[in-house]
C-alpha positions in Angstrom: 163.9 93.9 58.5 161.7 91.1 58.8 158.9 89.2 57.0 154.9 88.7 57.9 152.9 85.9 56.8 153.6 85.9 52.9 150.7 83.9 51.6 151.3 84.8 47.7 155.1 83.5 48.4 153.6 80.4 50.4 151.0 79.5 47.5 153.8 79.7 44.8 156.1 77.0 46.3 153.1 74.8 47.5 153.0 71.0 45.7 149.8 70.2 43.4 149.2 67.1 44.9 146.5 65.9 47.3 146.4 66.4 51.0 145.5 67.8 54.2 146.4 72.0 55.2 146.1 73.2 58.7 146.3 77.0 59.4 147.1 78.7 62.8 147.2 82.0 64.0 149.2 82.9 67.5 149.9 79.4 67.5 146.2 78.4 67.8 145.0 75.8 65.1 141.9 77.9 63.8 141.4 75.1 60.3 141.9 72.1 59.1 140.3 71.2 55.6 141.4 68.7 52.5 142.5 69.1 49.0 142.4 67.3 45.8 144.8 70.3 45.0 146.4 71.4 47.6 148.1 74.6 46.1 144.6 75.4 44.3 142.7 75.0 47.6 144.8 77.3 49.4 145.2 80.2 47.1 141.8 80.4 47.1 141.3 82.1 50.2 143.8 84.6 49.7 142.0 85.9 46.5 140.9 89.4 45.9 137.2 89.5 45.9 134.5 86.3 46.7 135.3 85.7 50.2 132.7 85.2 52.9 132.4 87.4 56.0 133.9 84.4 58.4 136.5 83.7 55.5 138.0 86.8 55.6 138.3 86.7 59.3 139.8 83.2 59.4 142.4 84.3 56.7 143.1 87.9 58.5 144.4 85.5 61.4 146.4 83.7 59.6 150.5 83.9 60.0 151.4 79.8 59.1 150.1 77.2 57.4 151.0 73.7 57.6 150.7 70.8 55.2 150.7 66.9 55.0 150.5 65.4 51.3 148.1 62.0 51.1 148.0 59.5 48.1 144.4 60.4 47.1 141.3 63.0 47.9 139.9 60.0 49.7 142.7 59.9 52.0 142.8 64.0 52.4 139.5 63.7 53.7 139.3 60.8 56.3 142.6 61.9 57.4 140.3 65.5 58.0 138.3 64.6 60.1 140.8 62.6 62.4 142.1 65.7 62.9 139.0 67.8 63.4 138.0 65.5 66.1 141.2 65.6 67.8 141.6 69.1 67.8 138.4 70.6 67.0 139.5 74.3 65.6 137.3 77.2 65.8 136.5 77.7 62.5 135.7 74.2 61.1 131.6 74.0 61.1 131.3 70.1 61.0 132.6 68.4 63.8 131.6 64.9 63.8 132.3 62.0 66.0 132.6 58.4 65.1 129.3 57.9 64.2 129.0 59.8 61.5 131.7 57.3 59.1 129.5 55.3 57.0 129.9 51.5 56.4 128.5 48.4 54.3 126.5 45.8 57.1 126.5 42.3 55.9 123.3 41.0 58.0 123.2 37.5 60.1 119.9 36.2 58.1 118.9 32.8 56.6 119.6 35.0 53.5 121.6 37.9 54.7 121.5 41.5 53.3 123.8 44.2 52.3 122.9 47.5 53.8 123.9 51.1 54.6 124.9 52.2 58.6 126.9 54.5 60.1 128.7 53.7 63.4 131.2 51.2 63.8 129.3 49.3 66.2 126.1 46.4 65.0 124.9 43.8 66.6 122.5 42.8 63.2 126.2 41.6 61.5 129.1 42.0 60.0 130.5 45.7 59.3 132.5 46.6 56.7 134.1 50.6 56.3 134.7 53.4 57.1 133.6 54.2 53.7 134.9 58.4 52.9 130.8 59.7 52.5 127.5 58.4 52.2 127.4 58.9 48.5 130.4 55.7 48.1 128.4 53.7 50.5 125.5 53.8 48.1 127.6 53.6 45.1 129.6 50.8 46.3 125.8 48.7 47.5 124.5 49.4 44.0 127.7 48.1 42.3 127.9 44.9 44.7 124.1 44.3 44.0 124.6 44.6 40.2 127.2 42.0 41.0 126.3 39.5 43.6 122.4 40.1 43.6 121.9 39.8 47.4 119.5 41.7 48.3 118.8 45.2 49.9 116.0 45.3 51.9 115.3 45.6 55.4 114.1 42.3 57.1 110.8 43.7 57.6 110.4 44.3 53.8 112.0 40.8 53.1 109.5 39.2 55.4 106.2 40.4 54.1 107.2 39.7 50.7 104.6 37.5 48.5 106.3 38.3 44.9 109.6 39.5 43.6 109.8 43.1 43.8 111.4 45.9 41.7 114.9 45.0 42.4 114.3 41.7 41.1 112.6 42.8 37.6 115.6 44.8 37.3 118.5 42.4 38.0 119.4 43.5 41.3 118.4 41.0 43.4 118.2 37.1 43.3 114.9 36.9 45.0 115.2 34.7 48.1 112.2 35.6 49.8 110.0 34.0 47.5 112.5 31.6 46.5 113.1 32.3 43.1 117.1 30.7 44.1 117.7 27.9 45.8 120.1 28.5 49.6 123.0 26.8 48.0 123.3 29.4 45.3 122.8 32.6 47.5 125.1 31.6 50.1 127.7 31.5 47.0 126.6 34.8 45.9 127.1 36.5 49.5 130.3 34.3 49.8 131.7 36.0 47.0 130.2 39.0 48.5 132.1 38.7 51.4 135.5 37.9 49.9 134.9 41.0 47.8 134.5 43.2 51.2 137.4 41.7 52.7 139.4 42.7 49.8 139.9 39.1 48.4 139.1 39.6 44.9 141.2 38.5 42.7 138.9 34.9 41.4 136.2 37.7 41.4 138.4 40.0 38.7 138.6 37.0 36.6 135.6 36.0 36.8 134.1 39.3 35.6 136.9 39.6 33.0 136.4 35.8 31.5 132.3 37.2 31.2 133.2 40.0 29.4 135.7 38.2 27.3 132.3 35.8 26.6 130.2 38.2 26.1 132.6 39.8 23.6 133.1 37.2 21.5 129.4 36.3 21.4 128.5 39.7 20.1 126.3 40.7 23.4 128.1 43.8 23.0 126.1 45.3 25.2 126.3 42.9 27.9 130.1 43.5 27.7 130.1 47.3 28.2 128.0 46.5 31.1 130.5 44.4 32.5 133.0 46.7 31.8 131.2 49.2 34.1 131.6 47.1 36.8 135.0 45.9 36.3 135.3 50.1 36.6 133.1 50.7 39.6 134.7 47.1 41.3 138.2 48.9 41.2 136.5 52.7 42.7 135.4 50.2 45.9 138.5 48.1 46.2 141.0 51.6 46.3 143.9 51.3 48.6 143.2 53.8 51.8 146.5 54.5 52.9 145.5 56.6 55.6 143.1 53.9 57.0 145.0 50.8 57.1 143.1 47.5 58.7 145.6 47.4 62.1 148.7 49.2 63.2 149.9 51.3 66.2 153.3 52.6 65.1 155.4 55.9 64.8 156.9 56.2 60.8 159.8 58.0 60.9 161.6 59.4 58.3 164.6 61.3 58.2 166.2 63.4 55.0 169.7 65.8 54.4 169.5 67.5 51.8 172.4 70.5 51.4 170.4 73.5 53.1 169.1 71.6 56.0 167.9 68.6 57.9 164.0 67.3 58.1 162.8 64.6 60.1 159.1 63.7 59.9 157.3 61.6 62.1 153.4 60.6 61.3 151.6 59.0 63.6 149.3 56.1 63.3 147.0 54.8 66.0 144.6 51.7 64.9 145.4 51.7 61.5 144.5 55.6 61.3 146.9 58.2 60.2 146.6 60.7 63.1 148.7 62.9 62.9 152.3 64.4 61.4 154.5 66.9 62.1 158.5 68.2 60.6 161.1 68.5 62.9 164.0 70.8 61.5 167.2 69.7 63.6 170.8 71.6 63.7 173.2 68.8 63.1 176.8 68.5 61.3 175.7 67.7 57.4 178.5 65.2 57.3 175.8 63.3 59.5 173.4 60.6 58.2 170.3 59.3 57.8 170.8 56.6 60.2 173.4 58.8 62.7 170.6 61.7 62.7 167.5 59.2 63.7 169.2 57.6 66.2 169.9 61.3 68.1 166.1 62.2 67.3 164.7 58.8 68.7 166.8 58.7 71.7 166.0 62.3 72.6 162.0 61.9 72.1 161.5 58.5 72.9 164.2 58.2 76.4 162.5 58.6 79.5 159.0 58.1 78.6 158.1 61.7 78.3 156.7 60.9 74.7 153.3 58.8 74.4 155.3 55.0 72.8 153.9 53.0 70.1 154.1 49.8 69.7 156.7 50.1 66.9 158.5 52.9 65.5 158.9 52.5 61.1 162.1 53.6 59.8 163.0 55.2 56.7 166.7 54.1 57.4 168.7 51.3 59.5 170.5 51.8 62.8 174.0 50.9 64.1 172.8 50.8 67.2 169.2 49.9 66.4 169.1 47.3 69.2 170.8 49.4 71.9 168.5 52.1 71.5 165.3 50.0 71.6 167.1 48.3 75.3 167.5 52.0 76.4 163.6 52.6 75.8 162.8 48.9 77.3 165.1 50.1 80.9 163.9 54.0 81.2 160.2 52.9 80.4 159.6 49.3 81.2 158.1 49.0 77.6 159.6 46.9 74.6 159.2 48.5 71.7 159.9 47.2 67.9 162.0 49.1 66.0 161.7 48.2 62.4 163.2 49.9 58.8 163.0 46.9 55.9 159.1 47.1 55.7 156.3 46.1 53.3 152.7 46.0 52.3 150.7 48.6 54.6 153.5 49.5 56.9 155.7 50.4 53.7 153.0 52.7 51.8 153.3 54.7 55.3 156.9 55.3 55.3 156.7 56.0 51.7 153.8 59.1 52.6 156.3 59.8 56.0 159.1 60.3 52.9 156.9 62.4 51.0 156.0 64.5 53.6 159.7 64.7 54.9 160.8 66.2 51.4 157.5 68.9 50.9 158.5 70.2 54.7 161.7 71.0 54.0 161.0 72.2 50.4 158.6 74.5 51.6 161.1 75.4 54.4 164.3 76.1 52.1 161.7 78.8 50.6 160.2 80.3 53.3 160.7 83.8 53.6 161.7 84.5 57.0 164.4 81.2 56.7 165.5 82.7 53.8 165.9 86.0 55.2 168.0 84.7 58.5 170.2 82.9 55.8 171.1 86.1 53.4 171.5 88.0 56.5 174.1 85.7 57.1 175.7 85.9 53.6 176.0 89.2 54.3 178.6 89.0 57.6 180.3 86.3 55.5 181.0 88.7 52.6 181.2 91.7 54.6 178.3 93.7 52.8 176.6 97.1 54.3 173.3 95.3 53.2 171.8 91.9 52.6 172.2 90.9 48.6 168.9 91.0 47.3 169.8 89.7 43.4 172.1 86.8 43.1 172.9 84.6 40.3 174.6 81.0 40.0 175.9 79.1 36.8 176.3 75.7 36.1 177.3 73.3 33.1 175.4 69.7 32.3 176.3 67.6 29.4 176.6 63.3 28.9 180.3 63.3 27.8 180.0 66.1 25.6 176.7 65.7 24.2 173.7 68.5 24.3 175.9 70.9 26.4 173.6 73.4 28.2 174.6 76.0 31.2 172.2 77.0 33.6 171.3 80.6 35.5 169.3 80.4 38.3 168.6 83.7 39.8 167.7 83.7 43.7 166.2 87.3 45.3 165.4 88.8 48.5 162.3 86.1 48.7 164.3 83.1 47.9 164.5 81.4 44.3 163.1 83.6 41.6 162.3 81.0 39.1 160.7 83.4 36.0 163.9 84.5 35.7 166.1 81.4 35.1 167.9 81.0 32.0 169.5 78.4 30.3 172.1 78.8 27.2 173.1 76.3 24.5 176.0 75.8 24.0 177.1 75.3 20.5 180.3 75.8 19.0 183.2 74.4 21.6 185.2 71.5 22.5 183.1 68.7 23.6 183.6 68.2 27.3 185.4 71.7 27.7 183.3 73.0 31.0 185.3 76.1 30.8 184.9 77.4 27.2 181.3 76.2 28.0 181.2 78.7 31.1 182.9 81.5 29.3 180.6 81.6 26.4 176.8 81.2 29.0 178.8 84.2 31.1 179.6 86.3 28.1 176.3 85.3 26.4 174.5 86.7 29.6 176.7 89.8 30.8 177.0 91.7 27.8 173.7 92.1 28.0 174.1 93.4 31.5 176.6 95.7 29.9 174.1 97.1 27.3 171.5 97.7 30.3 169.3 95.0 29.3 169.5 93.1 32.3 170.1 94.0 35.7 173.3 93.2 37.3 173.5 91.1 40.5 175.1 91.5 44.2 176.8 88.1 43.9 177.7 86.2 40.8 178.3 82.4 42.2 180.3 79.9 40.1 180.5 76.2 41.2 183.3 74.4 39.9 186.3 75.8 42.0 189.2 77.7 40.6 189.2 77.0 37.0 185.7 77.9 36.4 185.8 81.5 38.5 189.3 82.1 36.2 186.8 82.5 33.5 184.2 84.8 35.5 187.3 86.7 36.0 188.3 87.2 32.4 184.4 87.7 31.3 183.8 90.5 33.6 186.6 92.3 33.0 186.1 92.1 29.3 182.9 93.8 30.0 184.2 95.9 32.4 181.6 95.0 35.0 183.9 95.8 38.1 181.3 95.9 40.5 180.1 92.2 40.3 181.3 90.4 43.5 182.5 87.0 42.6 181.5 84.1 45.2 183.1 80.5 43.8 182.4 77.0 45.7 184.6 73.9 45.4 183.7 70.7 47.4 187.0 70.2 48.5 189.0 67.1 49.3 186.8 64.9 50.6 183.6 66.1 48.5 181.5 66.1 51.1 178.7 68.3 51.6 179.1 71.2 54.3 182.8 70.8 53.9 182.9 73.2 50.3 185.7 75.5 49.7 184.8 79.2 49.1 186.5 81.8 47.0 185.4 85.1 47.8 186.8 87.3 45.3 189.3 86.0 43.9 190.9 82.1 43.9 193.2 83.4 46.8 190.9 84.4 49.6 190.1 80.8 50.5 187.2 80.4 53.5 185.5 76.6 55.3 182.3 77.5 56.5 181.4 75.6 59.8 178.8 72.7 58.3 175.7 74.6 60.4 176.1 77.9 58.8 173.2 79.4 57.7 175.5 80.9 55.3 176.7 78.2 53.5 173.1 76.5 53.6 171.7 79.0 51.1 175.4 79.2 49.1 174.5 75.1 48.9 171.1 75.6 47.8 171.6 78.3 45.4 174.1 75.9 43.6 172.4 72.5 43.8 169.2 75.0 42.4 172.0 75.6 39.6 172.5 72.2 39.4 169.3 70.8 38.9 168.1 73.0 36.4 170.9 72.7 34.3 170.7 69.0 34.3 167.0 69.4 33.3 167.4 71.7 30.6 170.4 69.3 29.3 168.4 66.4 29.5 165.2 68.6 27.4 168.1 69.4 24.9 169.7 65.7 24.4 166.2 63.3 24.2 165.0 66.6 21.9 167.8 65.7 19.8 167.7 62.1 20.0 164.3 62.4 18.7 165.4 64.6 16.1 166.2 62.4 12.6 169.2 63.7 10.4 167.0 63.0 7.4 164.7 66.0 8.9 167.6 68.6 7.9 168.0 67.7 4.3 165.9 69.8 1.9 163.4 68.6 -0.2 162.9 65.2 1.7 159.4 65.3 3.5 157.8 62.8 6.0 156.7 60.2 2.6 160.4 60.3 1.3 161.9 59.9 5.2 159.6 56.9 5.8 160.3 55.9 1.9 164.1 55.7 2.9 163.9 54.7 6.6 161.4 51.1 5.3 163.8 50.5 2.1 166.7 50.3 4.2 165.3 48.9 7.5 166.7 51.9 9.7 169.2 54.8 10.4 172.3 52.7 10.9 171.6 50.8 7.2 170.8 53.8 5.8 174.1 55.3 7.2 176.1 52.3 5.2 174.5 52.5 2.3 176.0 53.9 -1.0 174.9 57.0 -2.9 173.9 54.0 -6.2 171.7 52.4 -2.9 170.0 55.1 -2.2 168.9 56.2 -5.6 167.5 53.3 -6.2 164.7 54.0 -3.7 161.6 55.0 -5.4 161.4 58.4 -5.8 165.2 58.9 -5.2 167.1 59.8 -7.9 171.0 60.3 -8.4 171.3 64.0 -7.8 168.9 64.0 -4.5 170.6 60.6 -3.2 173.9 62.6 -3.5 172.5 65.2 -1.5 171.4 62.9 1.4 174.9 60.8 0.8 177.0 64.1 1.4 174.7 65.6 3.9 174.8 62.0 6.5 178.3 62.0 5.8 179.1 65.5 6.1 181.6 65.0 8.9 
């Protein structure tokens, strides 16, 4: 058996957030485009009916699809076009070179002028950009000209001027060139222009903020909501464009284990610009580290020059041998290289998108179809099965020392993680803390319905918990008489470590240690910490739902006026809780035979 391109699969497992997806086809990038949403974006060309002609025969190409997740749609889309002028697919229309960014110009004038290019080259002044489209250029000008009133004309408007013009009348401009403001005062207004430009803004915030404050308290309503705007439209221009930094010529590197498999990520960022990104998936021991498994990766790329060398390669952990390896890349290259991992400011909004991308790879590739696939296969010698399992189920217990016990059932099928069909159970009724009680009442809750045919039963049935807890699967199914089940149970042995789990297969005697690279005991690990997660998630839905919940909402016959009635006479739960029943009938409202309802009922223990 094995899998095609699954796009229906892909699209399920894809992250909501903002970014940039690439698709190929025999290997050949044929699209890059953005995404304000990226799992929106791509289901949409893998609908049913609407497609364009050239759509269709993109998407009939199609058999992977990468991702890398940005902070904002602005990012998505100047990160885009990087990559459309690098590679230049077949199937993107607009393919447009440098010139085509826009930017502010700050003009070298007497009385200088802000205005609109494109091109990162001017000799009339000072640029200021890449701004993402024409439209923020534009947007941004007539903000900073509501603002700072320099003006926006073209010198050969400016000098055939012999009365204000309309951007004057309507407050957009100060009016140098017929002097209706003195030198002194527009060279402060395009000072503060500049500072604004160059991102130092922060007397400028307060500036606008005391006005509006004024404004406020003077009534000029108006006037305030005006400067409100700005305050609004000041913030749109001064955004934080991760992707485009000011300066920077460095590899970010980030490296995460999670039990299932490795990631490393490496984005790479050439003048400030976000380039490029790509996931490597290593086979590595998982007793490894972060720090163990980057100094492998960077002395295997970066040794012997083969790979193009930044000037510094960002971390997302520190080395042992940090310096060693940078003297290494110094002797087989003749270049010194910083190698850096405690970062901030530009350089540590990188790593953190380097992290982000780092954990969406390997999400994406812990549910991929044909990973999956290659993993159950492997299951299956493990357990000894004629065929791959194709329905299997895993249970685990959350509680905070007793408290809001729930048990989880996450069911994984032949596609990986079948999420409709998780479960979670209550637990009501038992010792608190007893795990085992608690597993023997989710198993029973959920087989007997297997019994009665309401419910399919699975291949495998894996408990976590060792021993103890697959006792009770033991006793459950063959209360129910469901024979056929077979049991898998995982214990993290001595040291606790991942990759060095216990497994009982079948019964607490038949005791097996997977190797740590066994594609095997990857899924087994991810199946359980799926478990895990959900059943800490549903626990912690259960315990703030009932921490929320006030006892006084039980009691018959006391409404919302009669809870806050009792809750402000008393000054809160814990009085309330000391009080006597005489106390609490003499709240308004309260008389003797109710307050000993609420006195036996808060006491009822």
């Amino acid at each position: 058996m094995s899998f095609d391109f699954d796009p229906k699969h892909f699209v399920s497992n894809l992250t909501s957030r903002p970014g940039v997806y690439r698709m190929y086809g025999e290997g050949e990038l044929l699209y890059v485009g953005k995404a304000k949403n990226l799992k929106n974006r791509v289901s949409s060309y893998f609908r049913a009916t609407g497609l364009t002609t050239k759509t269709m025969a993109l998407v009939s190409r199609i058999d992977h699809i990468e991702i890398t997740v940005t902070k904002s749609e602005t990012e998505a889309l100047l990160l885009e076009q990087t990559l459309i002028k690098q590679h230049r697919p077949p199937y993107n229309i607009l393919l447009r070179d440098d010139k085509s960014y826009p930017y502010i110009l700050l003009s070298h004038h007497q009385h200088p002028a802000l205005l609109f290019r494109r091109g990162n080259k001017s000799k009339e002044g000072k640029l200021y950009g890449p701004f993402p489209s024409g439209v923020a250029v534009k947007e941004s000008l007539t903000t900073l000209q509501k603002v700072f009133k320099v003006r926006p004309c073209e010198d050969s408007v400016y000098s055939n001027r012999s009365r204000p013009c309309l951007q004057y009348q309507i407050k957009r401009c100060s009016g140098p060139c017929v002097g209706m403001i003195n030198d002194e005062q527009y060279a402060e207004d395009v000072r503060h222009a500049r500072l604004f430009l160059e991102g130092k803004s922060q007397e400028l915030t307060a500036e606008i903020t005391a006005k509006m404050t004024a404004a406020a308290q003077e009534m000029e309503f108006e006037r305030a909501a005006e400067l409100r705007d700005q305050m609004v439209q000041l913030k749109h221009v001064q955004e934080q464009q991760h992707v485009y930094g000011q300066s920077g010529d460095a590899d970010v590197i980030a490296a995460l284990i999670q039990p299932g498999g490795l990631c490393v990520h490496v984005m790479l960022v050439r003048q400030g610009k976000v380039i490029g990104s790509k996931s490597y998936y290593p086979k590595m021991p998982l007793e490894i580290n972060e720090g163990e498994l980057l100094s492998s990766f960077i002395a295997q790329t970066y040794l012997g020059g083969a790979h193009e060398l930044p000037k510094s390669l960002i971390l997302s952990h520190g080395l042992e041998d940090g310096d060693a390896i940078g003297d290494a890349i110094t002797d087989t290259t003749g270049k010194r290289i910083e190698i850096v991992w405690n970062v901030r400011g530009q350089r540590a909004r990188w790593l953190e998108l380097a992290r982000l991308n780092a954990e969406q790879g390997l999400q994406a590739r812990l549910t991929d179809k044909r990973n999956h696939f290659s993993r159950i296969t492997a299951l299956q010698k493990v357990l000894g099965f004629k065929e791959p399992p194709t329905h299997m189920e895993c249970f685990d217990i959350s509680h905070s020392s007793g408290e809001a016990t729930v048990a989880s059932c996450v069911v994984f099928g032949a596609e990986g993680p079948d999420k409709k069909r998780y479960r979670s159970f209550n637990i009501e009724g038992i010792e608190p803390g007893d795990d085992y009680a608690a597993m023997k009442q989710a198993l029973t809750r959920r087989y007997k319905r297997v019994k009665e045919g309401e419910l399919d039963a699975p291949d495998v049935l894996l408990i976590d918990g060792g021993k103890g807890q697959l006792k009770q699967a033991q006793d459950v199914l063959a209360e129910l008489g469901l024979v056929d089940i077979f049991l898998l149970g995982v214990a993290k042995g001595d040291t606790r470590k991942p990759g060095l789990e216990t497994l009982y297969i079948g019964s607490k005697e038949d005791e097996v240690v997977l190797p740590p690279d066994s594609a095997a005991l990857h899924l087994i690990q991810h199946i359980r910490d799926e478990a895990h997660r959900f059943a800490v998630k549903s626990h912690r839905r259960r315990r703030d739902k009932k921490r929320r919940h006030s006892a006084l909402e039980s009691i018959p016959g006391i409404g919302p006026k009669r809870r806050k009635d009792l809750l402000t006479a008393f000054g809160g739960m814990q009085e309330l809780l000391a009080a006597s029943e005489e106390d609490i009938a003499k709240v308004h409202g309260i008389g003797a035979k109710k307050a000993q309802e609420i006195y036996l009922h808060l006491h009822k223990s």
